[in-house]
Residue frames relative to the residue before (quaternion, step in Angstrom):
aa qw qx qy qz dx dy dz
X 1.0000 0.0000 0.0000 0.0000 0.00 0.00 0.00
X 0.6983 0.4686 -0.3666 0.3981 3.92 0.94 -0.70
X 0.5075 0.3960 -0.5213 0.5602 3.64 1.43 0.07
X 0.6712 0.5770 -0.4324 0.1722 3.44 0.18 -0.55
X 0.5699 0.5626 -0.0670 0.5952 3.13 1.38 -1.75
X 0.8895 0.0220 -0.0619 0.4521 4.32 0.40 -0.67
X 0.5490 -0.7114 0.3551 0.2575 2.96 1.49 0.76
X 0.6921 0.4617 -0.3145 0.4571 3.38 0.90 -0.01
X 0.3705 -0.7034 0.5731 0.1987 4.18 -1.20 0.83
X 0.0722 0.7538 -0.6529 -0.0177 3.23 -1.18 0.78
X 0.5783 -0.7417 0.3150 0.1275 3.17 -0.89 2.32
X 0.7751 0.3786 0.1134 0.4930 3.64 1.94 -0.62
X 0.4941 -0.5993 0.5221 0.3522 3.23 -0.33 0.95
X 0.8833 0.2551 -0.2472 0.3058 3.31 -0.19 -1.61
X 0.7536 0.3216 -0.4137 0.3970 3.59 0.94 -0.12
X 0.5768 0.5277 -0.4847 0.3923 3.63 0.87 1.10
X 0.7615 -0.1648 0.2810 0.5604 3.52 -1.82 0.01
X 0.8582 0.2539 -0.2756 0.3509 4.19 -0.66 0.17
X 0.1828 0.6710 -0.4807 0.5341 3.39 1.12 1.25
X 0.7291 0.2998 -0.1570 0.5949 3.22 1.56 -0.90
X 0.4767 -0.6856 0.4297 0.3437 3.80 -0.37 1.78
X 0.6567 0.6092 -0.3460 0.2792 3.73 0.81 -0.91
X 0.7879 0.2655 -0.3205 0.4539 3.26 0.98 -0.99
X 0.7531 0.3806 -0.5110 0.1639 3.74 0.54 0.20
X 0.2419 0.7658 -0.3782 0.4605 3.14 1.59 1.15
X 0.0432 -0.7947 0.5290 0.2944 3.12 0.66 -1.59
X 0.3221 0.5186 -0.6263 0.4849 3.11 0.08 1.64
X 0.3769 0.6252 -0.6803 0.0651 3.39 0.01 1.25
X 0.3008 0.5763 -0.7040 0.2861 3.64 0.40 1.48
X 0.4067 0.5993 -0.5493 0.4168 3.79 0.59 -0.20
X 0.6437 0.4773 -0.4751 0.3635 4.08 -0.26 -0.45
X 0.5279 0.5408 -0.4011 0.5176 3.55 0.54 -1.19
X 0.7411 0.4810 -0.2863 0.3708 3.66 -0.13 -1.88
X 0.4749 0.5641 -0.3884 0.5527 4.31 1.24 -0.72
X 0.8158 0.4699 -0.2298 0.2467 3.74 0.23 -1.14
X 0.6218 0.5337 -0.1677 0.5482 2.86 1.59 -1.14
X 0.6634 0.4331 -0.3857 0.4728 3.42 1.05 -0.72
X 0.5537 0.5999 -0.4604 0.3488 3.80 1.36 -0.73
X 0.6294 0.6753 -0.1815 0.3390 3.82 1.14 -0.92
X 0.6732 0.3321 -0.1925 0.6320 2.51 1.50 -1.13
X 0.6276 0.5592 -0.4308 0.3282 3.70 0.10 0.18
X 0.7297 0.5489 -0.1861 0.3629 3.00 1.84 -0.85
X 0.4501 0.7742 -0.0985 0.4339 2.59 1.97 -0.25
X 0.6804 0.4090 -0.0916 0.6011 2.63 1.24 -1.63
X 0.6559 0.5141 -0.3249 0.4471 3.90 1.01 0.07
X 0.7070 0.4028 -0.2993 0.4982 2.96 1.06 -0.46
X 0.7746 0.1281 -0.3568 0.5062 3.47 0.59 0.28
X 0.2017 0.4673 -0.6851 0.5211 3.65 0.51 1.51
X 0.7617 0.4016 -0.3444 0.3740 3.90 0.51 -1.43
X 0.5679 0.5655 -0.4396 0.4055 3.69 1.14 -0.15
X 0.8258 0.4283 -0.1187 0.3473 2.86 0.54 -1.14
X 0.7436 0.1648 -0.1663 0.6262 3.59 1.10 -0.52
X 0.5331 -0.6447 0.5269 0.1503 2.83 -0.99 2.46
X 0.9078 -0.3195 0.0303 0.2700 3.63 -1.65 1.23
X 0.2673 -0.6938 0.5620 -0.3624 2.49 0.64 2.82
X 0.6183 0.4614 -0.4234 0.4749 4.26 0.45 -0.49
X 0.7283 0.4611 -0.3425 0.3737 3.67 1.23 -1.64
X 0.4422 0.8393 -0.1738 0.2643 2.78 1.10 -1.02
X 0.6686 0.4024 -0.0564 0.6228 2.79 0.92 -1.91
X 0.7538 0.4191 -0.2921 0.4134 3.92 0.58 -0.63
X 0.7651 0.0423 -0.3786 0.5192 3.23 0.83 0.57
X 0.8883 -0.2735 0.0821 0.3596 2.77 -0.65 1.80
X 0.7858 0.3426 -0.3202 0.4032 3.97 0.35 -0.66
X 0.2515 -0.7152 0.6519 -0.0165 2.98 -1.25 1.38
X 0.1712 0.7854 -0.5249 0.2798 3.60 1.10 0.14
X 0.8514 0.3256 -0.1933 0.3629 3.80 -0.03 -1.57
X 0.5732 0.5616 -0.2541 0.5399 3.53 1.59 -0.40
X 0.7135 0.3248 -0.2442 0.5708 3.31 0.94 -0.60
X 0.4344 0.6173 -0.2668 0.5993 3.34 0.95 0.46
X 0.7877 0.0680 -0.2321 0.5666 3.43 0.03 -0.64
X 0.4242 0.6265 -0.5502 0.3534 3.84 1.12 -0.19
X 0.5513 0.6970 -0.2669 0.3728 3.49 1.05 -1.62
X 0.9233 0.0462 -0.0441 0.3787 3.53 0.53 -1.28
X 0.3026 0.7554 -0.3480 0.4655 3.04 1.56 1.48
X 0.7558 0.0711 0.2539 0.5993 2.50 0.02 -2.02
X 0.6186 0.6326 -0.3435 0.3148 4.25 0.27 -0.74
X 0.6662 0.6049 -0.0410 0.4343 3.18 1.30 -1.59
X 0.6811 0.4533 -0.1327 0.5595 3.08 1.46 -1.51
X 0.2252 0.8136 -0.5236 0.1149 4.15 0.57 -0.52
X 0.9157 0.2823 0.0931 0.2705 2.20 -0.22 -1.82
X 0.7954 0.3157 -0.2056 0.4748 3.49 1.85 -0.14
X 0.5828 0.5589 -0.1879 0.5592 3.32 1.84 0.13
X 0.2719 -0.6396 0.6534 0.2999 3.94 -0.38 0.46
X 0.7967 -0.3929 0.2543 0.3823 3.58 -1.88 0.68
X 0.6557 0.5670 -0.3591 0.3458 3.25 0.46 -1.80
X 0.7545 0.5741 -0.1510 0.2798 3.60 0.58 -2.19
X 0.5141 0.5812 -0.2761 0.5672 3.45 2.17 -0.59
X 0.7179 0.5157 -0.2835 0.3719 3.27 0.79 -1.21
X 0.5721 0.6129 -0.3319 0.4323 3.13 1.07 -1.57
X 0.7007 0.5399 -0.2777 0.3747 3.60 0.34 -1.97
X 0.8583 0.3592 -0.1744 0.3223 3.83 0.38 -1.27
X 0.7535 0.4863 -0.0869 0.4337 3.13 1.81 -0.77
X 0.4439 -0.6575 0.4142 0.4463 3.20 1.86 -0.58
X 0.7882 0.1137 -0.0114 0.6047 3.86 1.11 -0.57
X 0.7082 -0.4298 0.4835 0.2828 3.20 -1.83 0.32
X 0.7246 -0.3779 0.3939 0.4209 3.41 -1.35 0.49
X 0.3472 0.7351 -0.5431 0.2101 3.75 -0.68 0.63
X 0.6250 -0.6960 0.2054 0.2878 3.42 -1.18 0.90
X 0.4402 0.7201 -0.5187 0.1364 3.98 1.38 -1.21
X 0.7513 0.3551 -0.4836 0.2750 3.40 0.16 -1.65
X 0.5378 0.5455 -0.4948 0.4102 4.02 0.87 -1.43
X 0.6738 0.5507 -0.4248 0.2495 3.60 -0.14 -0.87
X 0.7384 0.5726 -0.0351 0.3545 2.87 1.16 -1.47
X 0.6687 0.3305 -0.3524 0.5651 3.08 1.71 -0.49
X 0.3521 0.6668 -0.5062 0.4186 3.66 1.13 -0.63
X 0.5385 0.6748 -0.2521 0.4372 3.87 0.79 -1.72
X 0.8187 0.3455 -0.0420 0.4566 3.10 -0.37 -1.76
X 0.7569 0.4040 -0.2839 0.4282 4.12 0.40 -0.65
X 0.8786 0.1330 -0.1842 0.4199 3.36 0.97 -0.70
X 0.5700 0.5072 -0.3814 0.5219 3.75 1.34 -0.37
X 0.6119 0.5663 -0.3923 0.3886 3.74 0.56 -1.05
X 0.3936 -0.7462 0.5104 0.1665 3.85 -0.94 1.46
């Protein structure tokens, strides 16, 4: 089907489209579900970085202690009794949405 569908041949399993468990499964709705989870992570970093004073230094030497920490009483605590949105809302101040991803997308690969 991937010559069919892109017109192109690949001599090899491993150096074609099913290298990736998803696609010889078929489950290529999982990718989307990567993106959404990237958003939502970024989110959730950027206001961990509001909120927990020098969380970057932190993070640069080696201790993850205060991040994992405020993950704990954000979003950890809340698993198992909150749907996604109600986590997000609670830790972030808003609903799933794109600024902070943008912003780091922004900051990691345009920024000189």
């Amino acid at each position: 089907m991937f010559s069919e569908w892109f017109g192109l041949e690949v001599p090899e399993d491993r150096m074609g489209c099913l290298q990736d468990i998803h696609w010889s499964m078929g489950a290529f709705g999982y990718f989307p579900t990567y993106t959404l989870g990237a958003i939502a992570a970024a989110q959730l970093f950027a206001a961990a970085r509001q909120a927990v004073p020098g969380l970057l230094e932190a993070i640069g030497k080696g201790d993850f202690a205060p991040l994992l920490g405020w993950l704990r009483a954000n979003v950890h605590s809340k698993g198992s009794i909150a749907g996604t949105d109600e986590i997000l809302t609670a830790a972030t101040g808003a609903g799933l949405g794109v600024a902070a991803f943008k912003a780091h997308l922004e900051s990691r690969y345009l920024s000189a």
